[in-house]
C-alpha positions in Angstrom: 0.0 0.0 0.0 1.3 3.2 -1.1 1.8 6.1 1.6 -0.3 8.6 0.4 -3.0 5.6 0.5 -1.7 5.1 4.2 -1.9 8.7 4.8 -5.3 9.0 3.6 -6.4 6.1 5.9 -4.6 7.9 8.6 -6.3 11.2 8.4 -9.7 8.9 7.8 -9.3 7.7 11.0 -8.8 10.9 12.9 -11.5 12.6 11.4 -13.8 9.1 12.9 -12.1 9.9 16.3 -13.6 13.2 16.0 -17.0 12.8 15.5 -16.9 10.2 17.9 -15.9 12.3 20.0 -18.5 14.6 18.9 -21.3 12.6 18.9 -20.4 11.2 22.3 -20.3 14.3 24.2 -24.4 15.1 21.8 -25.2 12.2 23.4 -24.0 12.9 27.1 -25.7 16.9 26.7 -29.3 15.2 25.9 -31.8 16.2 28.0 -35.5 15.3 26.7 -39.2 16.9 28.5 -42.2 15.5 28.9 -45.7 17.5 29.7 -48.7 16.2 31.0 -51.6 16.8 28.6 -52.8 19.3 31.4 -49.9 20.6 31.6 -49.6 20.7 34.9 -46.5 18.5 35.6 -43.6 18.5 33.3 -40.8 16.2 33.9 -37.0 16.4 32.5 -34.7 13.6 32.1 -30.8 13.9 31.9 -29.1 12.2 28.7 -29.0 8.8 31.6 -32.5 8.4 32.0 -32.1 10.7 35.4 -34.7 13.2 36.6 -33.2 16.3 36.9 -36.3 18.9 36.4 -39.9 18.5 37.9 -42.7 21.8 37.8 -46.0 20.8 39.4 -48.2 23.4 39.2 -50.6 24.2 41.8 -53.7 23.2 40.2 -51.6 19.3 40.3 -51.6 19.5 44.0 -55.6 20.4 44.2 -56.2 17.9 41.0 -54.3 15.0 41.6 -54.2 12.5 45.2 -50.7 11.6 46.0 -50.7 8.7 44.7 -52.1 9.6 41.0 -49.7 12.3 41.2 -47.1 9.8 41.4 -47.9 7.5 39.1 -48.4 10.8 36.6 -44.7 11.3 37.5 -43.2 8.0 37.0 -45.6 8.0 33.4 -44.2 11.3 32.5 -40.3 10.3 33.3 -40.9 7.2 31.3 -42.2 9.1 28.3 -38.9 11.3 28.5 -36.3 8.6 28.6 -38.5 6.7 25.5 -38.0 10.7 23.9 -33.9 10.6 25.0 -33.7 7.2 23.5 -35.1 8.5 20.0 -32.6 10.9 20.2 -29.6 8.9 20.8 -31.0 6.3 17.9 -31.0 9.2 15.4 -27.7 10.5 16.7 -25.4 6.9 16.8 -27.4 6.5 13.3 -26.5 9.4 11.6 -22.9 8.7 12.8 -22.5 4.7 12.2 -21.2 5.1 8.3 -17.4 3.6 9.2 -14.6 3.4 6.5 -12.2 2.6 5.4 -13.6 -0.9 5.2 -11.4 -4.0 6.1 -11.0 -4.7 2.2 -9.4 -1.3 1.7 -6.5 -2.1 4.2 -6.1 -5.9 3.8 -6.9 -6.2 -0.2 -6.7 -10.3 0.5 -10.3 -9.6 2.8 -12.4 -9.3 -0.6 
């Protein structure tokens, strides 16, 4: 293999590394929000499935029992982290094209 071809490969790879790196730290910033159709309660959910935001409006606490209000919650984080994982999907599949293929370094892989 020539050295411009290695040379090409080379840069190839370190422009991959990038948007790895790229697309990794997309991935880790996600945060994804969810409403009640009320809205009264809004949930948000870190890029890890984590709640990190909750608003209950007052008309929540005079609507909802404890108890409905809860499972609203819990309802309202899972509808987030099925939002996040969207998200990730469109991200790590808009970034899975990888080359330079086995054939084009090891010609005897075809």
């Amino acid at each position: 293999m020539s050295g411009a071809r290695w040379a090409d490969m080379l840069d190839e790879v370190e422009r991959q590394r990038g948007e790895v790196r790229r697309v990794a730290d997309a991935v880790a910033g996600l945060t994804a929000t969810a409403t009640s159709p009320d809205r009264a309660v809004s949930v948000t959910v870190d890029a890890r499935g984590v709640l990190v935001g909750l608003d209950i409006t007052a008309s929540a606490m005079r609507r909802y029992r404890g108890e409905q209000l809860a499972q609203l919650i819990v309802g309202l984080v899972a509808d987030a982290d099925g939002m996040l994982r969207t998200q990730r999907a469109q991200l790590l599949t808009a970034a899975s094209t990888v080359t330079p293929a086995l054939t084009d370094i090891e010609p005897s892989a075809r």
